[in-house]
VOFI-715565 format. One line per 8 residues: their letters; for each residue x negated, y negated, z negated of N, C-alpha, C. Coordinates in nm, 4 decimals, always signed. Example, Ala and Ser with C-alpha at 12.3 -4.5 7.8 and 13.67 -1.06 7.14 Angstrom:
AS	-1.3190 +0.5690 -0.7800 -1.2300 +0.4500 -0.7800 -1.3200 +0.3300 -0.7800 | -1.2850 +0.2250 -0.7080 -1.3670 +0.1060 -0.7140 -1.2900 -0.0030 -0.7870
END
This chain:
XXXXXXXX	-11.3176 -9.7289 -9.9341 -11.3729 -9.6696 -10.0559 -11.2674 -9.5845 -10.1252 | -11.1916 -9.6704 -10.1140 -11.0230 -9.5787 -10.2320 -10.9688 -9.4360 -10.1035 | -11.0254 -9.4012 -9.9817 -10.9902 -9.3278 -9.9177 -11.1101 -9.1741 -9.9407 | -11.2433 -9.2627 -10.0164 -11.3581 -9.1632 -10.0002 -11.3298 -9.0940 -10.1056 | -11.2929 -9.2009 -10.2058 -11.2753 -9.1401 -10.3820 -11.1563 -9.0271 -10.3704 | -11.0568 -9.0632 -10.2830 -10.9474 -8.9618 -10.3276 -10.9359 -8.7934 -10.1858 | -11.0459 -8.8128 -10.1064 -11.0977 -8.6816 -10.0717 -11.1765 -8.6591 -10.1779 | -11.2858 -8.6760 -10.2031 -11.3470 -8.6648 -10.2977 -11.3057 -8.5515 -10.4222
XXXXXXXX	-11.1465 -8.6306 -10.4822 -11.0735 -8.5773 -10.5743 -11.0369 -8.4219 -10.5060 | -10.9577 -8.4651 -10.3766 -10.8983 -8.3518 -10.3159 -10.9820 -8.2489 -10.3064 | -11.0921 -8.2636 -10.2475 -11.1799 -8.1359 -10.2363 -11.2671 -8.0859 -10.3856 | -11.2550 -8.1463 -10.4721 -11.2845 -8.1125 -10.6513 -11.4052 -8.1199 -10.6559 | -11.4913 -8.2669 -10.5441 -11.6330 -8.2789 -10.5610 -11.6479 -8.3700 -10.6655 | -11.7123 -8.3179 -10.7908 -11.7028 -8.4085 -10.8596 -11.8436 -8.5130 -10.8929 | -11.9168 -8.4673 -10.8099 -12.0577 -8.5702 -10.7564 -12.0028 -8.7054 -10.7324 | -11.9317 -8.6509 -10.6096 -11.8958 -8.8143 -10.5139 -11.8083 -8.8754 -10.5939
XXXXXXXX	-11.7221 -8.8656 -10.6721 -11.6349 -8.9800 -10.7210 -11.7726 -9.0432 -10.8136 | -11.8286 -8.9702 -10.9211 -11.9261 -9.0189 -10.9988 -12.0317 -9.1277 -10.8810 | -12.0534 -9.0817 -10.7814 -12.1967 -9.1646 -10.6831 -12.1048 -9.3236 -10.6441 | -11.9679 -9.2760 -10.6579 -11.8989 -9.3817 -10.5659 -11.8535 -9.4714 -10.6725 | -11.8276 -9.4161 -10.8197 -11.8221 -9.5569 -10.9068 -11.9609 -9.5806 -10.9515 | -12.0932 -9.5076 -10.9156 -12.1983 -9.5685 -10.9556 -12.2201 -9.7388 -10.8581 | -12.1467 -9.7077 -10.7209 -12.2247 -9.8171 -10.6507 -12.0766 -9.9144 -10.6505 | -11.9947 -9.8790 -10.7313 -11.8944 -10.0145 -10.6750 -11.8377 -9.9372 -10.8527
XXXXXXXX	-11.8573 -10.0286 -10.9839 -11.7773 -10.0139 -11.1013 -11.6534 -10.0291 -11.1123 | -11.5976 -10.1268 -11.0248 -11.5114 -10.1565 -11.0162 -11.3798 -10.0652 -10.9398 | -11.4235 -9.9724 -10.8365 -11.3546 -9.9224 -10.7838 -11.2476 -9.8427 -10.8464 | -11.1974 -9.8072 -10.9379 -11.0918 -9.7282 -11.0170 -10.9776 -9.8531 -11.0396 | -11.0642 -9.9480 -11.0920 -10.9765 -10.0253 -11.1178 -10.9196 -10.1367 -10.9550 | -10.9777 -10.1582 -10.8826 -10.9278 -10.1881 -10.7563 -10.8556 -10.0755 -10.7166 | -10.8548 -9.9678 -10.7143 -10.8141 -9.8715 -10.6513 -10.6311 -9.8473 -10.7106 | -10.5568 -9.8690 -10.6879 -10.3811 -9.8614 -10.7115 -10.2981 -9.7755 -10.6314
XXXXXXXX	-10.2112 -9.7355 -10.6530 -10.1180 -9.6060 -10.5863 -10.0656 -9.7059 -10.5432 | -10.0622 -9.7151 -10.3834 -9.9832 -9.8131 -10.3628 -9.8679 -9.7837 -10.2701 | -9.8213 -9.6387 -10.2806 -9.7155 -9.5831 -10.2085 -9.6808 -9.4509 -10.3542 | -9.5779 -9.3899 -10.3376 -9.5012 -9.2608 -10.4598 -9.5785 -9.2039 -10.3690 | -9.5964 -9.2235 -10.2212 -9.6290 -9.0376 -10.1858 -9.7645 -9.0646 -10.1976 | -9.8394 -9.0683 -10.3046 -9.9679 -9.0067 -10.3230 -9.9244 -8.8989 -10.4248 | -10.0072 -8.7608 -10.4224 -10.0303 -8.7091 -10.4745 -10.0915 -8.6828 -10.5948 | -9.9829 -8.6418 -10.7412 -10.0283 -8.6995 -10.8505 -10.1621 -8.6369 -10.9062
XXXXXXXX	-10.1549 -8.5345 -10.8111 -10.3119 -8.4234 -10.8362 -10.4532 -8.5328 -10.8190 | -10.4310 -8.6207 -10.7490 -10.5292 -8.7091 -10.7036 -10.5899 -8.8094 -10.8114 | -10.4678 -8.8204 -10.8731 -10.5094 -8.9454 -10.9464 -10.5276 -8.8434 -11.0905 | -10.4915 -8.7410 -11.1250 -10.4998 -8.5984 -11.2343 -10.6383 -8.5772 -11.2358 | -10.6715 -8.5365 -11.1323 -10.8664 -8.5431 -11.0601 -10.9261 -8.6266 -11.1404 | -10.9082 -8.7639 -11.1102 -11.0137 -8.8936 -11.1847 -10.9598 -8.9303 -11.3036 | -10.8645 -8.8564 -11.3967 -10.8707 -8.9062 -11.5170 -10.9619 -8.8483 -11.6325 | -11.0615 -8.8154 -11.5705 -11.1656 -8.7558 -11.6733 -11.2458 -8.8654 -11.6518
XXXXXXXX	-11.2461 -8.9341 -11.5641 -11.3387 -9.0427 -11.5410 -11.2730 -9.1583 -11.6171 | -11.1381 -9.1921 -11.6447 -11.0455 -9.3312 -11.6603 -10.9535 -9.2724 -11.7241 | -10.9213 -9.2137 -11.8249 -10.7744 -9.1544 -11.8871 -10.6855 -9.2739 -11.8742 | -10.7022 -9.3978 -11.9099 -10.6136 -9.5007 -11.8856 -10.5208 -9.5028 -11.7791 | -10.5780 -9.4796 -11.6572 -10.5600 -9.4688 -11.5084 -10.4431 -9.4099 -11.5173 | -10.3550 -9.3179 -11.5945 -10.2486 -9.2238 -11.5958 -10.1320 -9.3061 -11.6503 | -10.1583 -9.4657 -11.7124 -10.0440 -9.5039 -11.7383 -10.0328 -9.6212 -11.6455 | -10.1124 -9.6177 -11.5237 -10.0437 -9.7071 -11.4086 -9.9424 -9.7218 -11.3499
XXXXXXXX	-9.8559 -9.8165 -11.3222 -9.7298 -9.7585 -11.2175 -9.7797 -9.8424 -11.1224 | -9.7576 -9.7825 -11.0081 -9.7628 -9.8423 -10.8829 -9.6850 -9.9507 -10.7953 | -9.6799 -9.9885 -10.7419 -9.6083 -10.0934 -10.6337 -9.4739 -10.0409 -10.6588 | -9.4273 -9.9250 -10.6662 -9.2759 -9.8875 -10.6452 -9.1775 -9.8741 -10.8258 | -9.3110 -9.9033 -10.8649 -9.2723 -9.8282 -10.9755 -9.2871 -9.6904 -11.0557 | -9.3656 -9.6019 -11.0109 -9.4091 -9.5062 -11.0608 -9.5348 -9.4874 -11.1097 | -9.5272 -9.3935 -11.2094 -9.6733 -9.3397 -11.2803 -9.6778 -9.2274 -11.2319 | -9.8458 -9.1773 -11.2268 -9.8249 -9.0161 -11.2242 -9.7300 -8.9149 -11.2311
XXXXXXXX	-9.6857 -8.9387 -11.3698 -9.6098 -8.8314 -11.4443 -9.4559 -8.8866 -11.3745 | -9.4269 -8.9697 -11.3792 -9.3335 -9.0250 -11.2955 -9.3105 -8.9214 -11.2009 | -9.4063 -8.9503 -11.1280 -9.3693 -8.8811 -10.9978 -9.3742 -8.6941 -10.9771 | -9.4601 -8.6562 -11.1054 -9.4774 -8.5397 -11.1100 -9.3626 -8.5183 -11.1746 | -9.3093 -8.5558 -11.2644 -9.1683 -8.5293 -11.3135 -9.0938 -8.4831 -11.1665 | -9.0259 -8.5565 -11.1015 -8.9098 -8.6081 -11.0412 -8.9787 -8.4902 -10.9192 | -9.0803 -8.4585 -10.8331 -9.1091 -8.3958 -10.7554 -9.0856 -8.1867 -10.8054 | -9.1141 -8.2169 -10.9674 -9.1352 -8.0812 -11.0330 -9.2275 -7.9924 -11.0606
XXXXXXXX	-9.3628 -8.1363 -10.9868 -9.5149 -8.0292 -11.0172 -9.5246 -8.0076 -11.1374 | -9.5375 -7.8982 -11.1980 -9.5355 -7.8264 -11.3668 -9.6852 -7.8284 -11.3903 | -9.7474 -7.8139 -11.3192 -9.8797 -7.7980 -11.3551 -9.9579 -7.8967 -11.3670 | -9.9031 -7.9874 -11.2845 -9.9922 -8.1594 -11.2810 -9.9321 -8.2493 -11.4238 | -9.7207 -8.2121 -11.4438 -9.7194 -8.2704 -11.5738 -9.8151 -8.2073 -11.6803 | -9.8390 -8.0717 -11.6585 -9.9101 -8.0269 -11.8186 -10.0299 -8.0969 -11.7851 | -10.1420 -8.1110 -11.7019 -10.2172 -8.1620 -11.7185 -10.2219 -8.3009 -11.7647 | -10.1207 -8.3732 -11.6771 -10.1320 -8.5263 -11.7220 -10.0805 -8.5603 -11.9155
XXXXXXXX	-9.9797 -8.4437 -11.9480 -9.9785 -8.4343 -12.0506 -10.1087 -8.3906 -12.1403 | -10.1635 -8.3418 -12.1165 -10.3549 -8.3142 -12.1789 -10.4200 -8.4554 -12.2017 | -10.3559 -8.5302 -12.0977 -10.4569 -8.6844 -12.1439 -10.3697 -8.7274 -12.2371 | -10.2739 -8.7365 -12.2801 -10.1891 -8.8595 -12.3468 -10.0191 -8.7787 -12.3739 | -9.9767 -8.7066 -12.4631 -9.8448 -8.6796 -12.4620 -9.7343 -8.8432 -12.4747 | -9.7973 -8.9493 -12.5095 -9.7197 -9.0323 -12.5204 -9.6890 -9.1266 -12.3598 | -9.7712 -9.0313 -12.2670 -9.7227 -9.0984 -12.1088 -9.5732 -9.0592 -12.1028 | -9.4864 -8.9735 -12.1697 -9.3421 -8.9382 -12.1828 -9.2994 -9.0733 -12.1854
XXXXXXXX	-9.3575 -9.1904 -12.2703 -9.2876 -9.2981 -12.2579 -9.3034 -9.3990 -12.1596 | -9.3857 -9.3851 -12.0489 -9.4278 -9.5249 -11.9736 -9.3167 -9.5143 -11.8798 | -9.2783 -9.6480 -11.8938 -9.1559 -9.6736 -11.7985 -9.1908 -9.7164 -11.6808 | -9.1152 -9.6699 -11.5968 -9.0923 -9.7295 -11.4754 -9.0026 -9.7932 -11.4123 | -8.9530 -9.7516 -11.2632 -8.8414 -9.8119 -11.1930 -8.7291 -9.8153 -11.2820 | -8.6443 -9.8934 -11.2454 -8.5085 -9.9143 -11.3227 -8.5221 -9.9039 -11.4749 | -8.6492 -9.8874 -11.5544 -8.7169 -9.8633 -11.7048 -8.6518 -9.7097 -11.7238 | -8.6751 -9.6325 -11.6442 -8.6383 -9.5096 -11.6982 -8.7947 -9.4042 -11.6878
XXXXXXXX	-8.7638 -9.3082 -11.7965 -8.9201 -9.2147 -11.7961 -8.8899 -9.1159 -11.7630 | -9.0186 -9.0206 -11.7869 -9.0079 -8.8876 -11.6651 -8.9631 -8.8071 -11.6578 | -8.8741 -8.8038 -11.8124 -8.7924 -8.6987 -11.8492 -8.6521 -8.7695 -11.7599 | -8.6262 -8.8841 -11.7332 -8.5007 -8.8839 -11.6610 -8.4727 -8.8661 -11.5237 | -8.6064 -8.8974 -11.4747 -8.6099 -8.8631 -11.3312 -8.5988 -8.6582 -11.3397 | -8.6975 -8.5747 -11.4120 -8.6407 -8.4391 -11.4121 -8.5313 -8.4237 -11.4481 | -8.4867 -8.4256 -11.5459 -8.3056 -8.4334 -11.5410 -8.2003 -8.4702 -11.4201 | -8.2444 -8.5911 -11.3508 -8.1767 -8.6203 -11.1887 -8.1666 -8.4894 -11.1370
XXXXXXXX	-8.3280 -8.4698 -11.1205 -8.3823 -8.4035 -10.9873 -8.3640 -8.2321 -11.0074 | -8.2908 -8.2318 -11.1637 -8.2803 -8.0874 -11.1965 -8.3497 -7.9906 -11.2428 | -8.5024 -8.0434 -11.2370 -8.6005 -7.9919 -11.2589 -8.6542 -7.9250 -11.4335 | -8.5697 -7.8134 -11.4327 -8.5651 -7.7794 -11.5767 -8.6752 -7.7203 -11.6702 | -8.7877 -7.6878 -11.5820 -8.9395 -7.6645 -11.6478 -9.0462 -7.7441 -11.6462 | -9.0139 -7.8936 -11.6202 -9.0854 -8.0365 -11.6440 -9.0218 -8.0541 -11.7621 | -8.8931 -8.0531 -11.7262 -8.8190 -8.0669 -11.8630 -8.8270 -8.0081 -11.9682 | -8.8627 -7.9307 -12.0110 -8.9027 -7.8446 -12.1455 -9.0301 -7.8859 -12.1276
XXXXXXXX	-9.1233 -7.9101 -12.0081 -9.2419 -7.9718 -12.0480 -9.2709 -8.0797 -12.1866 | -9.1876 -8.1499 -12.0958 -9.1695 -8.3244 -12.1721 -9.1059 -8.2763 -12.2924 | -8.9808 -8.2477 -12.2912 -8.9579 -8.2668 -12.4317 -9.0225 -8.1827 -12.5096 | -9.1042 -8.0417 -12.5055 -9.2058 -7.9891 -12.6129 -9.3025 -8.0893 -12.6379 | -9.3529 -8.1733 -12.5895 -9.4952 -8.2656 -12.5517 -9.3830 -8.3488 -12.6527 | -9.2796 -8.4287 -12.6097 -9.2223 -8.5684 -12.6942 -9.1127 -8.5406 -12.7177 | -9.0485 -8.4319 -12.8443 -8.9124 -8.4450 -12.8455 -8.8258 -8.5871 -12.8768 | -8.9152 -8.6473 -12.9257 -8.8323 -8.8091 -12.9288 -8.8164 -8.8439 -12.8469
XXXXXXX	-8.8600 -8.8268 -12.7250 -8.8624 -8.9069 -12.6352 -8.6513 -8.8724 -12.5688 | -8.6148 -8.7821 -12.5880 -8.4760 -8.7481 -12.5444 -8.3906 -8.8771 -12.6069 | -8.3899 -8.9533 -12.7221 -8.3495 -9.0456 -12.7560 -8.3673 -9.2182 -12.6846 | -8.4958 -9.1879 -12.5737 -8.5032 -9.3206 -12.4769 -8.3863 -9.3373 -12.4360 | -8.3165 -9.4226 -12.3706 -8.2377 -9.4828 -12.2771 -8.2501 -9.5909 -12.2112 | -8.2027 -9.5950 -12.0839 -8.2377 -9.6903 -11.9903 -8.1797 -9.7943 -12.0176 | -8.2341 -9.9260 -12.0381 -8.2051 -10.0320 -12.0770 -8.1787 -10.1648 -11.9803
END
């Protein structure tokens, strides 16, 4: 099911995700990133269905934005920023957020993402 929903996403049918939580409600919430390499576009897709869904972290430790941070998709953080500017704060691995993984990874136009979206957020530190 969690393989139908996220073609589904991929190809931008937005019938089938709707037909596929009509017959199983539960499926969003069974459904978990259970590897970083999913694609944060995927889970970006079904948050019109679940905005919640964007402050999951997965098995490894990552959220969406997590991972869209640290990879440098600009377009998936602005979106995931559209649901919630306060996902700047959901922690993850080692309790660090997504502004620290772009900073690692160098990624300097996530970074002006995040901090226009949460300039407080530059005052987190990993704890």
């Amino acid at each position: 099911m969690e393989r139908r929903l996220l073609e589904a996403a991929q190809k931008g049918n937005i019938d089938k995700p709707d037909d596929l939580i009509k017959s199983n409600g539960l499926i969003l919430k069974e459904m978990a990133l259970k590897e970083a390499g999913n694609p944060p576009l995927h889970v970006a897709c079904l948050l019109k269905l679940m905005p919640e869904f964007a402050e999951k972290v997965n098995v490894d430790g990552f959220s969406p934005l997590l991972i869209a941070a640290a990879r440098g998709d600009v377009e998936i953080v602005r979106e995931l920023l559209r649901v919630d500017q306060h996902l700047c704060f959901v922690k993850g691995r080692e309790r660090r957020i997504p502004s620290h993984y772009a900073v690692v990874n160098g990624e300097l136009l996530v970074m002006k993402l995040l901090l226009s979206a949460s300039p407080e957020s530059v005052a987190e530190r990993i704890a």
